[in-house]
C-alpha positions as CSV (number, residue, x, y, z in Angstrom):
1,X,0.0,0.0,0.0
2,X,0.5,3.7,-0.3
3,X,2.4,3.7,-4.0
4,X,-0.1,3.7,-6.1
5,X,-0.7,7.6,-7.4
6,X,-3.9,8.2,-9.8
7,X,-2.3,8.9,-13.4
8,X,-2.4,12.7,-14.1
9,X,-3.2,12.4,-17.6
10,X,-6.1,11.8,-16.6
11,X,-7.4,14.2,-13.9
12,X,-10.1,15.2,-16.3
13,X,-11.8,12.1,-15.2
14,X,-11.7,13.4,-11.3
15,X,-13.9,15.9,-12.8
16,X,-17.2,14.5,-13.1
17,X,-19.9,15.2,-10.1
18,X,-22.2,12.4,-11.7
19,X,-19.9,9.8,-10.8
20,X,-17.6,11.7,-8.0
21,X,-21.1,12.6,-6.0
22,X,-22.1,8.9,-6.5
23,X,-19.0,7.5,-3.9
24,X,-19.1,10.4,-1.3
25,X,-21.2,13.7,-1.1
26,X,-19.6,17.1,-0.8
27,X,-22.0,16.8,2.4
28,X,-20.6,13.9,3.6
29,X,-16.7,15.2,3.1
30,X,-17.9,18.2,5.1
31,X,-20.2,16.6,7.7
32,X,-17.5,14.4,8.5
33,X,-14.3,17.4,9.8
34,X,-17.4,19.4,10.9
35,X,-15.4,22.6,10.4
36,X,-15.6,26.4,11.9
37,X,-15.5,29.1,9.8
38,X,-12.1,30.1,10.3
39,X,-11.1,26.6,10.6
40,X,-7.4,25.6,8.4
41,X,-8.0,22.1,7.3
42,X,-5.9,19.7,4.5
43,X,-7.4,17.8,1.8
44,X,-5.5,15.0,1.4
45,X,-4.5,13.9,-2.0
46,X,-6.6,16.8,-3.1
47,X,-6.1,15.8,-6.6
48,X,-8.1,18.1,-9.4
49,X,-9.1,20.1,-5.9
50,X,-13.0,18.2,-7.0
51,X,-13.7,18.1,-3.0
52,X,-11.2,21.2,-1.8
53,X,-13.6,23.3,-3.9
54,X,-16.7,21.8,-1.8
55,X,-14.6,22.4,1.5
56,X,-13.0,25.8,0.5
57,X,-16.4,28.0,1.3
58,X,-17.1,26.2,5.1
59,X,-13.9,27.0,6.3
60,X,-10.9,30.1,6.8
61,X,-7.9,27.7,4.6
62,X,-7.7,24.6,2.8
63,X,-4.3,23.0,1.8
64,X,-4.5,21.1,-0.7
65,X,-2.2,18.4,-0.2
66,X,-0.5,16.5,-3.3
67,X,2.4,14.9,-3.8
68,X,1.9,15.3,-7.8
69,X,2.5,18.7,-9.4
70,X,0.8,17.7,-12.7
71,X,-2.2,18.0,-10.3
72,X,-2.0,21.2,-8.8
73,X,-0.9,22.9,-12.6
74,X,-4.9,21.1,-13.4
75,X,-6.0,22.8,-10.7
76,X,-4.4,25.7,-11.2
77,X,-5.8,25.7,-14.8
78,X,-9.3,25.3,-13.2
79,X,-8.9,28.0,-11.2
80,X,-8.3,28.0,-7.2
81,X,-10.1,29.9,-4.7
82,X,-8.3,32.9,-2.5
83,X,-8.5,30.3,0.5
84,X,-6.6,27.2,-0.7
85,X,-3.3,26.6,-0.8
86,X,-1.6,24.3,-2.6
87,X,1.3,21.9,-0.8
88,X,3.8,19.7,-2.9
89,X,4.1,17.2,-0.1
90,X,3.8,13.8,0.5
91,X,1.6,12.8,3.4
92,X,4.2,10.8,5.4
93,X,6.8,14.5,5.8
94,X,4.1,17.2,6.0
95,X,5.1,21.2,6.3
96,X,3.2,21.8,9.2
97,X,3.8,22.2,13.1
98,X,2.1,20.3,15.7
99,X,-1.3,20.7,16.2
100,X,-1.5,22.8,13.4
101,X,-4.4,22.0,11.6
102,X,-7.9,22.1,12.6
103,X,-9.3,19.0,10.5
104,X,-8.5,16.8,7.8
105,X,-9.7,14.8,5.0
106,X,-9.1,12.4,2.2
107,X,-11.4,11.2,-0.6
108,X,-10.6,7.7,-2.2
109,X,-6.6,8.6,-1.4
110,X,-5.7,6.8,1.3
111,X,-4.9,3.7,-0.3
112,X,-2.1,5.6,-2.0
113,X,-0.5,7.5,1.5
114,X,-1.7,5.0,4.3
115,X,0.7,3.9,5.8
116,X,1.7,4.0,9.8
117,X,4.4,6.3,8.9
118,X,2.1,8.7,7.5
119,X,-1.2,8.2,9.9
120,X,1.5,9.2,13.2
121,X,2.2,12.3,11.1
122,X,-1.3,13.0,11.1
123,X,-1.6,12.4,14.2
124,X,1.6,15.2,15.3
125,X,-0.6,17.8,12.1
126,X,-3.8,17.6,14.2
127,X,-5.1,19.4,16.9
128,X,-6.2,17.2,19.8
129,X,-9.9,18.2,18.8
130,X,-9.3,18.1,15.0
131,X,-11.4,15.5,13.2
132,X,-9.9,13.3,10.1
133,X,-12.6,12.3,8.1
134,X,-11.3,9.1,5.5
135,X,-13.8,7.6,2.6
136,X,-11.8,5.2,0.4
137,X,-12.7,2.2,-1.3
138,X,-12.7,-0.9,0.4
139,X,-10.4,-4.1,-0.2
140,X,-13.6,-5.8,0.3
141,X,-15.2,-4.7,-2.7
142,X,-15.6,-5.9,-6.3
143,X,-12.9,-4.0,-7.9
144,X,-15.2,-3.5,-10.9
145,X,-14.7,0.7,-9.9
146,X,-11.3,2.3,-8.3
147,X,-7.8,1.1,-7.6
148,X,-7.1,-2.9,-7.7
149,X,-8.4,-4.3,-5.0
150,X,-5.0,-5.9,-3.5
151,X,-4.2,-1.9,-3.3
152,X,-6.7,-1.1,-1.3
153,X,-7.4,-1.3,2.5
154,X,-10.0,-3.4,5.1
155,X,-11.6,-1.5,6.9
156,X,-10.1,-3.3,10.2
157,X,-7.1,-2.9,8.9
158,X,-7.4,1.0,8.7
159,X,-9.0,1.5,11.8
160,X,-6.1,-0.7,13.7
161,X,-3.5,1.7,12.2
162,X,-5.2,4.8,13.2
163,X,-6.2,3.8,17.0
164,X,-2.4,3.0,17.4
165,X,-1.7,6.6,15.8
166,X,-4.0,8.0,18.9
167,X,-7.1,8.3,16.9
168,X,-10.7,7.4,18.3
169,X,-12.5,5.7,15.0
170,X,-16.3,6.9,14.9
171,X,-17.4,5.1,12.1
């Protein structure tokens, strides 16, 4: 796990609500950090920026994270709100201090950055109140949509390596 990047050429495909809205809501990516206003929160693999764009308006800044600059020179081209900023980083070494950000998310990512390595920096990135909210697709399902499924995570699996990170799994 946590090598397998989504091919830039074609981050067109990242843009397509139809399909996007289908896996998780914008609701659901906001419901689940349950940000303030002038909250500073990090997408995750933000990709395109499809669900940074959704986040962007709830909260004071968004980073989006990516380790792949042919996605943030997409994004760029899209167009980026004056709240996001975009961070060249892989999720394992982030530029942040302790307890810096207020929340966190990642939408059908953390197959490519989950590793323990890169959950305990999560852990040092958030606040002790922040919220991480994870959707991904599951290494129990068909593989007939996403990543192979031998690249993909159980969800017991997941939740073991973030309650050793410090984290209290909801749901």
């Amino acid at each position: 796990m946590g090598f397998h990047t989504f091919d830039a050429d074609q981050a067109e495909r990242l843009e397509r609500p139809g399909i996007r809205y289908r896996w998780v809501s914008a609701e659901e990516v906001i419901g689940g950090i349950a940000p303030a206003a002038d909250a500073v929160v990090a997408d995750l693999g933000s990709g395109t920026g499809f669900y940074t764009d959704d986040v962007a308006p709830h909260v004071g800044t968004v980073y989006g994270v990516d380790v792949q600059a042919e996605m943030h020179e997409f994004y760029r081209e899209k167009g980026v709100p004056e709240n996001v900023e975009l961070v060249a980083s892989d999720v394992s070494d982030l530029p942040f201090g302790d307890a810096d950000l207020d929340g966190a998310f990642s939408t059908m990512t953390f197959h490519e950055f989950g590793t323990s390595g890169s959950v305990a920096e999560l852990a040092r990135v958030l606040a002790t109140d922040a919220r991480l909210a994870i959707f991904d697709w599951s290494a129990d399902g068909d593989g007939d949509d996403g990543p192979p499924v031998d690249e993909r995570y159980d969800a017991a699996v997941a939740v073991e390596m973030l309650e050793t990170a410090g984290f209290t799994v909801e749901d």
